[in-house]
C-alpha positions as CSV (number, residue, x, y, z in Angstrom):
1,X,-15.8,-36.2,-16.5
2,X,-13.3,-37.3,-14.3
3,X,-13.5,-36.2,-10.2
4,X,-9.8,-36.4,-8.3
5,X,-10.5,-36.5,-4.4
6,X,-7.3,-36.0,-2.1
7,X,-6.5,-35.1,1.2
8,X,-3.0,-34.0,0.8
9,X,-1.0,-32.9,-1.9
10,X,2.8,-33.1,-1.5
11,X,5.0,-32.0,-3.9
12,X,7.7,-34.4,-5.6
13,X,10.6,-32.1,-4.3
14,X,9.7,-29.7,-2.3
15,X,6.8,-29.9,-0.1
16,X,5.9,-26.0,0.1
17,X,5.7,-25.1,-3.5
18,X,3.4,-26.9,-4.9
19,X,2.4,-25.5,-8.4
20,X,-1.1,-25.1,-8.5
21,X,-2.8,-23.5,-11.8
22,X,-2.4,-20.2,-13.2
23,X,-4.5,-17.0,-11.3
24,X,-4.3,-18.8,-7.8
25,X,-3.7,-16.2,-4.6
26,X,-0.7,-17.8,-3.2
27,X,-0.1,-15.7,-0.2
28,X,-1.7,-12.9,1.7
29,X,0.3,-9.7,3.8
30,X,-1.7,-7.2,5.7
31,X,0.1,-4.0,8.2
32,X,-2.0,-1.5,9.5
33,X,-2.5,1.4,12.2
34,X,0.6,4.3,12.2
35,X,0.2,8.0,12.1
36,X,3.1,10.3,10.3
37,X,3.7,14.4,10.2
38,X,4.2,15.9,6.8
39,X,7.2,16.3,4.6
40,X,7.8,18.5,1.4
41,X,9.7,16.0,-0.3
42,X,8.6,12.4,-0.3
43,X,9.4,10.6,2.7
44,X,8.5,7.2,3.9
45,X,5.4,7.0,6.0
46,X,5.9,4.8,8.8
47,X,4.4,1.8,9.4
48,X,2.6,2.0,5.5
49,X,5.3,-0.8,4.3
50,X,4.9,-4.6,3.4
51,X,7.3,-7.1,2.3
52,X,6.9,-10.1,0.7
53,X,8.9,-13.1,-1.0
54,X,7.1,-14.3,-3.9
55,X,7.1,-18.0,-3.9
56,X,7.3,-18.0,-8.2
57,X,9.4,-15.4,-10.3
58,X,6.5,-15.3,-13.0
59,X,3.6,-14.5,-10.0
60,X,2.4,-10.9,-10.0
61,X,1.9,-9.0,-6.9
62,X,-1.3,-7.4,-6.5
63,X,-0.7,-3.8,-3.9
64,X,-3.9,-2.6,-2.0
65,X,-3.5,0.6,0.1
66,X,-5.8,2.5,1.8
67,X,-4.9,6.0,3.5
68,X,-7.3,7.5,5.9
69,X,-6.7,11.1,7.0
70,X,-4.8,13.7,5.4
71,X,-3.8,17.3,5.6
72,X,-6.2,20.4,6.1
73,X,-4.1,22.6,3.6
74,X,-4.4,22.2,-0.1
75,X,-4.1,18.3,-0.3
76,X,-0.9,15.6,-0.3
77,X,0.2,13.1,-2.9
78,X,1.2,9.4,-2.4
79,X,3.7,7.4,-4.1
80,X,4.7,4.0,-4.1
81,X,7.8,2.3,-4.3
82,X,9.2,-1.3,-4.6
83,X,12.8,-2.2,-3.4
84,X,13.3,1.7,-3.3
85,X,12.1,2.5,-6.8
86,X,9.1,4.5,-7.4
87,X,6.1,2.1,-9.4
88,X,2.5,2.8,-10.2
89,X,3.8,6.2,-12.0
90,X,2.9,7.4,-15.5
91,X,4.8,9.7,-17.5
92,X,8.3,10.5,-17.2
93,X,9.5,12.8,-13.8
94,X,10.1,15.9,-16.0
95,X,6.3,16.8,-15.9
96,X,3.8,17.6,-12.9
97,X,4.8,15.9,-9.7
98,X,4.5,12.2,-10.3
99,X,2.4,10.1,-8.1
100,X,0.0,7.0,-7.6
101,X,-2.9,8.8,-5.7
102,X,-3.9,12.5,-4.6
103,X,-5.2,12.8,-1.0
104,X,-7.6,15.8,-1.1
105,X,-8.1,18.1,1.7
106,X,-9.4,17.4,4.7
107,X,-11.7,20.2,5.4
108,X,-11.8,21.2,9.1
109,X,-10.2,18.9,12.2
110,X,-12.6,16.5,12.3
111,X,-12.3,15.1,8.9
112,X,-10.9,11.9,7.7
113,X,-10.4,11.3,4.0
114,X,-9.9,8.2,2.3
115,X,-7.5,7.8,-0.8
116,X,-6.5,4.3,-2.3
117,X,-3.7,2.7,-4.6
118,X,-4.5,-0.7,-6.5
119,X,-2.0,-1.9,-8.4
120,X,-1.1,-5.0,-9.9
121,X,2.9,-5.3,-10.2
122,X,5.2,-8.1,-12.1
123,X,8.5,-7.9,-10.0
124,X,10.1,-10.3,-11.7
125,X,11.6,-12.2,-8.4
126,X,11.9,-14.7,-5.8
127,X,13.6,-12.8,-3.1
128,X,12.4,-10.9,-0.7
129,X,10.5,-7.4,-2.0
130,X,9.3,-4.3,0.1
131,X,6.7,-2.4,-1.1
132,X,6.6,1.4,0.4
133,X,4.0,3.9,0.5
134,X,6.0,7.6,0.3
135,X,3.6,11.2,1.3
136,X,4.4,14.7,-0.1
137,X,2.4,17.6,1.1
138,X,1.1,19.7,-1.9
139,X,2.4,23.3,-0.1
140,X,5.1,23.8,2.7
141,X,2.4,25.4,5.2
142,X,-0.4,24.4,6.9
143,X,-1.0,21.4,9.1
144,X,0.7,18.0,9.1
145,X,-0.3,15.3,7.1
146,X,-2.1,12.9,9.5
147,X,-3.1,9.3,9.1
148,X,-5.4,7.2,11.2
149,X,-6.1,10.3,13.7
150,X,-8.4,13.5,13.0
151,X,-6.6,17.0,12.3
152,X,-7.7,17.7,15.7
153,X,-4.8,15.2,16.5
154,X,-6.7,13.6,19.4
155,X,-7.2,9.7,19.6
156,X,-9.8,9.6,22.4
157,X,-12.3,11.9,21.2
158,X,-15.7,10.1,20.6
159,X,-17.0,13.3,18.5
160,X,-14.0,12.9,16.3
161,X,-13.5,10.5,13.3
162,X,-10.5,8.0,13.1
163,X,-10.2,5.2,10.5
164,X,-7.5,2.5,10.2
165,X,-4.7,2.4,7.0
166,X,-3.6,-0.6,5.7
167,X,-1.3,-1.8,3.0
168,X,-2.4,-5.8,1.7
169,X,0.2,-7.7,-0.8
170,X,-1.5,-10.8,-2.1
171,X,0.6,-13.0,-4.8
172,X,-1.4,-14.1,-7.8
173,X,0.7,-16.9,-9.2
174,X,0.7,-17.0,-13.4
């Protein structure tokens, strides 16, 4: 067995991209805290958006998402989107309304739910790519879709739940 002991590796023509084995994390994006009213179409939410510029065209980008909060009428669906085109779908968009995750209700003001999106996406690229996180309520009435705040919508409350979102792209080089 052979041991190689270093204390810096530079690469032969450019320094930041060293190529380092296959199924290495190569970088690591994190956003968090926003709060957005509901929409009956899909609309962006606010805040729930990461971009990153993959440092290899063959790495895959793996999404994590968590939503806490939600709407106290009949539930909400998430989508996600790269570059402005909806991934993470199944089926074709002739069917049920297509999304990546259901947000169930939130059952009285003070209640917080928590819905996540994993998905592990190949987008092919070295340029620059934003990754979105869209919400649709399920019914035109009710209450707004909340995030990071009770249904209460009250931020100081100590009787009342809040829970951070957060949207983490980490690049898994191939």
């Amino acid at each position: 067995m052979s041991t190689l002991k270093v204390d810096t590796i530079t690469g032969l023509t450019a320094a930041a991209n060293v190529k380092f084995p296959a199924d290495n994390i190569v970088q690591v994006l994190k956003t968090d805290d926003f709060e957005t009213s509901a929409h009956s179409d899909f609309a962006d939410i606010t805040g729930l958006a990461a971009s990153i510029t993959p440092k290899y065209s063959t790495s895959k980008i793996l999404v994590l998402i968590q939503c806490c909060g939600g709407v106290e009428s009949n539930g909400s669906y998430l989508r996600l989107q790269r570059g402005g085109s909806n991934v993470a779908l199944l089926g074709d968009s002739g069917g049920p309304v297509q999304c990546s995750a259901g947000v169930p209700r939130a059952s009285g003001g003070e209640a917080v739910t928590t819905t996540n999106i994993l998905f592990l996406d190949s987008p092919s690229t070295t340029s620059s790519t934003t990754y979105q996180v869209q919400v649709r309520r399920r019914d035109s009435g009710g209450n707004s879709f909340r995030l990071n705040i009770n249904q209460d919508n009250t931020t100081s409350s100590t009787d009342k739940p809040r829970a951070a979102s957060s949207i983490i792209l980490i690049e898994i080089q191939q």
